[in-house]
C-alpha positions as CSV (number, residue, x, y, z in Angstrom):
1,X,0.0,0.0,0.0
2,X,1.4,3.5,-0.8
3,X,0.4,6.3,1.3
4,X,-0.3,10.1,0.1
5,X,-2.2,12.9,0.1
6,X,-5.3,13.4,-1.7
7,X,-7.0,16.3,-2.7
8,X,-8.4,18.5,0.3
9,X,-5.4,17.1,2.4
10,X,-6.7,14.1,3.3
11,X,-4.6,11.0,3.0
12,X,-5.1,8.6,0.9
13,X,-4.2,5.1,0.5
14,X,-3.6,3.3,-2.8
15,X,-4.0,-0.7,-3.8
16,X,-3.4,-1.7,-6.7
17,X,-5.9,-4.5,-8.0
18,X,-5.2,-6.6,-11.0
19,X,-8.3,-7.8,-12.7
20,X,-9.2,-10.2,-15.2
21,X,-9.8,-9.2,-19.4
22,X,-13.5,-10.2,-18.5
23,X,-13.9,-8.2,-15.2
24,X,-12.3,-5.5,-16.5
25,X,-14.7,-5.2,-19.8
26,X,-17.4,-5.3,-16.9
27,X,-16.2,-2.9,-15.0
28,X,-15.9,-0.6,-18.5
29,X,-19.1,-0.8,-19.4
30,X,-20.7,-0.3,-16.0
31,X,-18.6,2.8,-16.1
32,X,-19.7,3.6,-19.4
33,X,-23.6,3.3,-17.8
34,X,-23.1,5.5,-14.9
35,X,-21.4,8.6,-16.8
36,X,-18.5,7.3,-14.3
37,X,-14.3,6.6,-15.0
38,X,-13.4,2.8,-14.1
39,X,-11.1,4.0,-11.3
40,X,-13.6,6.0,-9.6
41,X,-16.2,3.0,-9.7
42,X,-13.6,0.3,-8.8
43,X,-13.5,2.3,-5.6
44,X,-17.0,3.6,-4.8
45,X,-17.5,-0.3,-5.5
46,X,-14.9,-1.7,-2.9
47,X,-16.3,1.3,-0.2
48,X,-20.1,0.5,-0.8
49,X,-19.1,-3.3,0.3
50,X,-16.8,-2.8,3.0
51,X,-19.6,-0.6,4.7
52,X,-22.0,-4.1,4.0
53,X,-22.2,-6.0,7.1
54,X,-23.7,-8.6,5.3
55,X,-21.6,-8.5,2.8
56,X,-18.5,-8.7,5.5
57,X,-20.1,-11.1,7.3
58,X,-20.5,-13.5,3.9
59,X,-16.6,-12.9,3.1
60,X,-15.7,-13.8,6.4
61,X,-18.1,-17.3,6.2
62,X,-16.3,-18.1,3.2
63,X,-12.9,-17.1,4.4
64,X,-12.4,-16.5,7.5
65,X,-9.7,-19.3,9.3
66,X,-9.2,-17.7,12.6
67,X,-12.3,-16.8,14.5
68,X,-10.3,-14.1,17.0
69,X,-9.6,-12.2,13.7
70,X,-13.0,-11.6,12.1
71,X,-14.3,-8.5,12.3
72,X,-17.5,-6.9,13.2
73,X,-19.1,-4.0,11.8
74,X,-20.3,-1.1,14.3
75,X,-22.5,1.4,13.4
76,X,-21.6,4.8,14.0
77,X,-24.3,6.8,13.7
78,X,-22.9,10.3,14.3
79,X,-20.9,9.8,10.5
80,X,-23.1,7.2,9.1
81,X,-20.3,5.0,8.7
82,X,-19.0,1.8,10.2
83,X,-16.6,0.9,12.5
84,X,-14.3,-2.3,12.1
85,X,-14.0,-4.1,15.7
86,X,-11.9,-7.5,16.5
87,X,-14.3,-9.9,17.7
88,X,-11.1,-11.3,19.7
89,X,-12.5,-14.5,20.8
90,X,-9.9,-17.7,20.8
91,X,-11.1,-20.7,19.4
């Protein structure tokens, strides 16, 4: 991960993803469809499921090894956003 600064001084981290001919074509045209660039969408995308508990809470069914590692989602309601917590229990 590469850390900056963004416009309006807040920092900003960048990933790079890699994604396949296909998922890249769909991405393309989805862009296309909302008036949008890829890059923007790629990350509006990743943001509107990481603030998806149940969308976290299927990645974590499906991947999850380590039970005092997965994550739960708290809602903060002051910011509308949600908070990532260790569930820290040992298994």
């Amino acid at each position: 991960m590469i850390e900056g600064k963004g416009l309006g001084g807040k920092k900003v981290n960048r990933v790079g993803l890699s994604l396949s001919n296909r998922d890249n074509a769909k991405l393309n045209k989805l862009a296309t469809a909302c008036n949008m660039k890829p890059t923007p969408l790629a990350a509006l995308i990743l943001t509107e499921a990481l603030n998806d508990p149940k969308y976290v809470d299927q990645l974590q069914k499906r991947f999850c090894t380590q039970a005092a590692y997965r994550v739960m989602l708290v809602k903060d309601y002051k910011n509308d956003d949600y908070n990532y917590v260790l569930s820290g229990r040992d298994d």
